[in-house]
N, C-alpha and C positions, 0 to 999 in steps of 0.2 A: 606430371611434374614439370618444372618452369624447368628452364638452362638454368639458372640462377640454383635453386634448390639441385639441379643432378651435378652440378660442378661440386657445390659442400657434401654431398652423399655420391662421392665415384665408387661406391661399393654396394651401391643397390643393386638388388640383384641377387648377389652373392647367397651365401650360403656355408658359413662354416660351424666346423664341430669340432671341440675343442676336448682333445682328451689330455686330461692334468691342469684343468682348467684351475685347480685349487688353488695351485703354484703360484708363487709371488711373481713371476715372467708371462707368465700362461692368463692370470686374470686379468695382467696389463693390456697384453696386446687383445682380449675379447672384449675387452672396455673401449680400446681402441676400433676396433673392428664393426659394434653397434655404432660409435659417433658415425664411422664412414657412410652409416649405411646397411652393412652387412645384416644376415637374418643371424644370429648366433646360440650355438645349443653346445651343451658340455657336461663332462662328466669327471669326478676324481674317486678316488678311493676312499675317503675318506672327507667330513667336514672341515671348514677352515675359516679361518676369520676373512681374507680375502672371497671367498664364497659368500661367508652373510654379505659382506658389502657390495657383493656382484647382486643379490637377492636385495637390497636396501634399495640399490639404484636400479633397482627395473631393468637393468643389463640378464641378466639369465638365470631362471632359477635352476642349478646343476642337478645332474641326477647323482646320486650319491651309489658307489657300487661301479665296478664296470660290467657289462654286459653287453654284446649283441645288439640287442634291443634298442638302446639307448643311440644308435645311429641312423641317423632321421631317414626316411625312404625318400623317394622323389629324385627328381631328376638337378643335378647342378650342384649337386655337397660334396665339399673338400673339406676332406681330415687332417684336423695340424694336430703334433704331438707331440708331447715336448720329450727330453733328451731321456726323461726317467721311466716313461714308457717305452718297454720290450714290443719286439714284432711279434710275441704270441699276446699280447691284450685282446679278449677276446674284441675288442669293437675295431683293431686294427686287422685283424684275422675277418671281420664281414667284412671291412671296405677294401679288401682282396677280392673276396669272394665275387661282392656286388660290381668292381670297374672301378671303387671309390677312389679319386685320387688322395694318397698319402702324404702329410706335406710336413718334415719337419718344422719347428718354431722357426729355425734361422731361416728359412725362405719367406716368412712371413715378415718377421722382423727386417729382413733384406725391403720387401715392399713396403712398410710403411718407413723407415729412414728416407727412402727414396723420393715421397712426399713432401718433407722439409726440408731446410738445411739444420744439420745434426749436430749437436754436439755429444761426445762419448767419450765417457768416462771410463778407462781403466785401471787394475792394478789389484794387486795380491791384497787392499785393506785400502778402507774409505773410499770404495766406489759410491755405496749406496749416499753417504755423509755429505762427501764434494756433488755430486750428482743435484742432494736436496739444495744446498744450498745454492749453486749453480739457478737453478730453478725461482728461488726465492728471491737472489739479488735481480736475475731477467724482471720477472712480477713487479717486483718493486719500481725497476723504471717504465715501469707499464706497457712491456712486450710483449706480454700473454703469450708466453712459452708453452708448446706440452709436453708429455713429461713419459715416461715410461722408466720406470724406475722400480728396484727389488724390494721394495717395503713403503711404508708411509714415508711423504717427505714432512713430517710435522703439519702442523696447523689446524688438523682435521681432514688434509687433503687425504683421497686414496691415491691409489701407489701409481694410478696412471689418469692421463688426460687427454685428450685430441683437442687440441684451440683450432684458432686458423688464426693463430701468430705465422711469423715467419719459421721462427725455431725451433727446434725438439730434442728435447735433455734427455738422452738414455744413457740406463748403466751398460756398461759392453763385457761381459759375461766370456771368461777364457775357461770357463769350464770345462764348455763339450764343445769348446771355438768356434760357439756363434758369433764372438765377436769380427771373423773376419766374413760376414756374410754384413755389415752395417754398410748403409751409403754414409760415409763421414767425411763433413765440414770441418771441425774442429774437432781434433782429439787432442784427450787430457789423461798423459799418464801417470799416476800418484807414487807405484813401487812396483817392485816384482819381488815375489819369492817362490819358492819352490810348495806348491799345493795339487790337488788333486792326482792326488798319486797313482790313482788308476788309469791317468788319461794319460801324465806327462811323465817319461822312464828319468828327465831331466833336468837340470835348472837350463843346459842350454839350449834343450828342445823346446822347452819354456818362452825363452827367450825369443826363440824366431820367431813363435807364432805373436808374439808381444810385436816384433819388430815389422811380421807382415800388415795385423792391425795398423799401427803407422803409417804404414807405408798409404794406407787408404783414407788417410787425412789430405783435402783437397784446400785449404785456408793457414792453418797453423796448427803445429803439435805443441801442448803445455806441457812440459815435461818439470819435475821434479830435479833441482841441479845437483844430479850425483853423478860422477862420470861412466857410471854401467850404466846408466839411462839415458843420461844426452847420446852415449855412443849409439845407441838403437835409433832416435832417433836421427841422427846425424847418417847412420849408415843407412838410413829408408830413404834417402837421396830428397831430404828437406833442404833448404836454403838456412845456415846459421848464422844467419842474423837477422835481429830484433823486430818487433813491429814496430811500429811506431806509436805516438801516444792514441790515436785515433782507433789503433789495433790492423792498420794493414801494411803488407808487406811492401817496402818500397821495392821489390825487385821482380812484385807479381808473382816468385815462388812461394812455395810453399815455407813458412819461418818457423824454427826452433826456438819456444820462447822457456826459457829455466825460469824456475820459480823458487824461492828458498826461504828460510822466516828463523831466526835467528834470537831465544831469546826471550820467549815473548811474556809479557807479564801475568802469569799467573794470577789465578783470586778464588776463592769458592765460589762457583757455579760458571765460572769461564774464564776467559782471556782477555789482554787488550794488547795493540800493535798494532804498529804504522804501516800502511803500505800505497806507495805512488802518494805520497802526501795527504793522505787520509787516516785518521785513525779509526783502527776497528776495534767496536767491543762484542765480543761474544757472550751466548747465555749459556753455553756448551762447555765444559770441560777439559781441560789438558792439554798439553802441548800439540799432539796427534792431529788435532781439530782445529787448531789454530792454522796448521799446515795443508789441512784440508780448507779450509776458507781462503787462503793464498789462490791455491788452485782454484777454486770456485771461481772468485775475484778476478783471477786474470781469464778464465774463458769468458765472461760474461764482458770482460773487458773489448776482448776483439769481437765477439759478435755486437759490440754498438752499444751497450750500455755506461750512461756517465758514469763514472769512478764514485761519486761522492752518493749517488744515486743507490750505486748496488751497494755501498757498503752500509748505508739504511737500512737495507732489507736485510742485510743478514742480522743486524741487530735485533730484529723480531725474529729470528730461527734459535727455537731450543730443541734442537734433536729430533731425528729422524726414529720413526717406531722402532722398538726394537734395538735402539743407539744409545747406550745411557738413557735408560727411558724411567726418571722415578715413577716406580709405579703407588706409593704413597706409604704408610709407619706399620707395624705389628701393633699387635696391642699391646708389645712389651713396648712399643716405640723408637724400635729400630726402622731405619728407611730402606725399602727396599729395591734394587735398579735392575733393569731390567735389558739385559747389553748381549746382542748378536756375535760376541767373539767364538768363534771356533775353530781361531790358529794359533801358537803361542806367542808370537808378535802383537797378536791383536789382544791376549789375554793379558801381558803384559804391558801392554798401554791404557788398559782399560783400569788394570787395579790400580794405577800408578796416577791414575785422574781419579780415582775415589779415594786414594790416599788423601789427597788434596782436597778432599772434601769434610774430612773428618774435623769433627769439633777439634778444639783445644784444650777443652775441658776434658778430653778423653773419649772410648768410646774403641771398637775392637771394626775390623774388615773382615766379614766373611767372603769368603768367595766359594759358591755353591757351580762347579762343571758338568756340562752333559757332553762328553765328548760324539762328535757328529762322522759319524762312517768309520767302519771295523780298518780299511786300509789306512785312514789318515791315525787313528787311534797306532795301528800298530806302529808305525811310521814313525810318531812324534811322540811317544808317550814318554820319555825321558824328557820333550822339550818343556811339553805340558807341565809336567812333576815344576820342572825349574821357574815355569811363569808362574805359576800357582804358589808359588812362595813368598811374592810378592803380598799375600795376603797371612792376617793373623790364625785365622782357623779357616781349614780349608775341606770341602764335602763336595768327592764325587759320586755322580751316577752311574747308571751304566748306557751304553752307546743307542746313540739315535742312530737306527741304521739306515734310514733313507732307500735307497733302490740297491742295500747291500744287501746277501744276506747272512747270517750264523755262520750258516752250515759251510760256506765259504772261504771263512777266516778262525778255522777254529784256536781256539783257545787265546783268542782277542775279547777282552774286556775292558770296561771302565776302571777295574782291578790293577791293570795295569798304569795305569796314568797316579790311581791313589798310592801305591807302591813306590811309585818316581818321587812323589810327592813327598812322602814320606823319609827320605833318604836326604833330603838338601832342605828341610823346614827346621833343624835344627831346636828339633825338642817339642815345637808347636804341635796344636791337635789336627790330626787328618779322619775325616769320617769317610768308611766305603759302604753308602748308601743307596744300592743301586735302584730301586722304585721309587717312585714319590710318596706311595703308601709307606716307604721305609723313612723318607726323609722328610715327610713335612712334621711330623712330629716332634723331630731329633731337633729339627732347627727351630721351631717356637719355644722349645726350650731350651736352647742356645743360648737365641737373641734375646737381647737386651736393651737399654736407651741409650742411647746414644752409637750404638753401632751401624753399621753401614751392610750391609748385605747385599751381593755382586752376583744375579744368575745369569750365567752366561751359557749360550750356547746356540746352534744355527738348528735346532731340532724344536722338543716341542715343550722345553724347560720354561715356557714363559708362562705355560700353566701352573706350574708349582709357585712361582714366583706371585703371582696373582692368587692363588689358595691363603700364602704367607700372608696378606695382605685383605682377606677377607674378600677378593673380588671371584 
């Protein structure tokens, strides 16, 4: 191998096994891990559409099942795992056995940020959104960004990429707080609310690890101008004041740049609104997205991108998979969308841009939930009820449990969130349809022309929603 070729492959060599490879974080960084170089093998539980595509592109064909077995012999394998795999999985229980070293995702994701200069996105909603976007305005002035990001960013791309741009766009993830294992250039905060309720006892426990994240911004923090947010910022000991039009700091600190979007014009299928003297039109939906495009806009701003440049590229961004995603009519001819909300902020911003979508001629909003983990279910199910009434007919399922299980949370259902629901819908129909064997039927004969149809949810509702739709 030349210097030339071992410089673009500094992972030859290597060797890793990727267990929860299925994961929308987990097949980034193995997609990432092939470009470098790396020999890569993995395993999930279960199929997954990030899996065909890891299988489409010649990156790994997974083993399906955990087992033993499935961790490769020889000398030189490192197992990463991501936060949803337990230390008794049997293939984390061999590479005990064997000397394997065990390596969470964040010390992975720590080495590849290291590689670029970063930009990272956080915040309780529209990580994955600003993130794509982010990505799309870079592209557009021909940066050749890469990307590593929790879902598709639109266009056909998958969810992750290795260039050998200068750049690299990832979502920064407070879930299991990997996000303070990132090397970050530019951080970009959108909000904070109080979620994962298993992790965080707090909103101000919350908070600090938001405010540590920050603190690990070496260029500029975007921040959202609300003053519980500038404060974090401002208190990670940034410099508050502005970049300049170029995007850098004239004081060489690190600068607090607020972003805010006031207003912005509404239309079916998107937005339009000025920013730094450019008008932007989106193909996206809602005010929420308009605000997430600010943010895009100004990270893309300081890492070097012309203004008039990136705002082009977003012009061609209609949604991130899984983001308001139409997935196309019933054959009663209702449309149906296909949206990742599984907070009530997020469930509430989401019907509130498919309101805005609805003919004028008429035409009803469903909104079908799969509420995602028995703790946030128990937690919010009153908030749930209340966003959900933002819609005309409303039909839950029962809980995606993810690495929860039952037997843990008893007497937490989907049950609960249709009951909330039912209490503040003021007369309208609530269905509690807890399988998809119970609800795809109910809902073809719901729907009708001219309605609009909302399946939401972070679990695995995006099957029903594509049933609806004949795919």
């Amino acid at each position: 191998m030349s210097a030339a070729a071992g410089a673009e492959r500094p992972w030859a060599g290597r060797r890793l096994h990727f267990v929860g490879v299925g994961g929308a974080g987990m097949s980034g960084y193995a997609r990432a891990a092939d470009a470098l170089g790396a020999t890569v093998t993995g395993s999930d539980r279960a199929d997954s559409a990030f899996l065909a595509r890891l299988r489409e592109d010649r990156v790994l064909d997974a083993q399906i099942g955990h087992e033993a077995a499935n961790l490769p012999v020889g000398e030189g394998v490192e197992l990463v795992y991501s936060s949803a795999v337990p230390p008794e999985n049997p293939e984390r229980v061999a590479a005990r056995e064997r000397g394997v070293p065990e390596r969470p995702r964040a010390e992975l994701l720590a080495e590849l940020t290291a590689l670029r200069r970063t930009i990272a996105v956080a915040g309780a909603h529209g990580k994955t959104t600003t993130s794509a976007m982010a990505l799309h305005a870079l592209r557009a002035c021909g940066m050749d960004p890469g990307w590593l990001i929790g879902g598709s960013p639109g266009s056909g791309l998958a969810n992750s990429h290795w260039s050998e741009g200068e750049w690299l766009v990832v979502e920064a993830d407070e879930s299991d707080r990997s996000m303070l294992s990132l090397d970050v250039e530019i951080a970009v905060l959108t909000n904070v609310e109080l979620d994962h309720h298993a992790e965080f006892a707090s909103l101000a426990q919350l908070r600090e690890v938001y405010r540590a994240f920050l603190l690990r911004a070496r260029s500029a923090i975007v921040v959202w101008d609300r003053p519980e947010l500038v404060e974090l910022a401002d208190a990670s000991g940034a410099d508050r004041s502005d970049m300049d039009e170029a995007g850098a700091s004239g004081s060489g600190m690190v600068a607090v740049v607020p972003y805010d979007l006031s207003a912005p014009q509404l239309q079916a299928g998107g937005s339009r609104f000025d920013w730094r003297g450019q008008q932007v039109s989106l193909s996206v939906p809602g005010a929420h997205n308009a605000l997430n495009a600010v943010a895009a806009l100004e990270a893309a701003r300081i890492a070097g991108a012309d203004p008039a440049c990136a705002v082009t590229g977003l012009s061609g961004f209609h949604g991130a998979g899984r983001r308001f995603q139409r997935l196309g009519t019933t054959a009663a001819g209702a449309l149906v969308v296909d949206d990742y909300a599984h907070h009530p902020t997020e469930i509430a911003a989401t019907l509130r841009a498919a309101r805005g979508e609805l003919s004028s001629d008429g035409g009803r909003l469903l909104a079908v939930f799969q509420p995602h983990l028995y703790s946030r279910t128990e937690r919010l199910a009153r908030d749930f009820g209340a966003a959900l009434a933002g819609a005309d007919v409303v039909a839950v399922l029962d809980v995606y449990p993810s690495r929860e299980r039952a037997e843990d949370h008893p007497g937490v259902s989907g049950l609960m969130v249709a009951e909330a629901a039912a209490e503040v819908v003021a007369g309208r129909e609530v269905m509690w349809l807890p399988s998809f064997t119970d609800a795809e039927p109910v809902l073809r004969q719901t729907l009708g022309a001219g309605d609009i149809c909302v399946v939401m949810g972070a679990g695995n509702v995006d099957t029903l929603a594509r049933r609806l739709v004949g795919g």
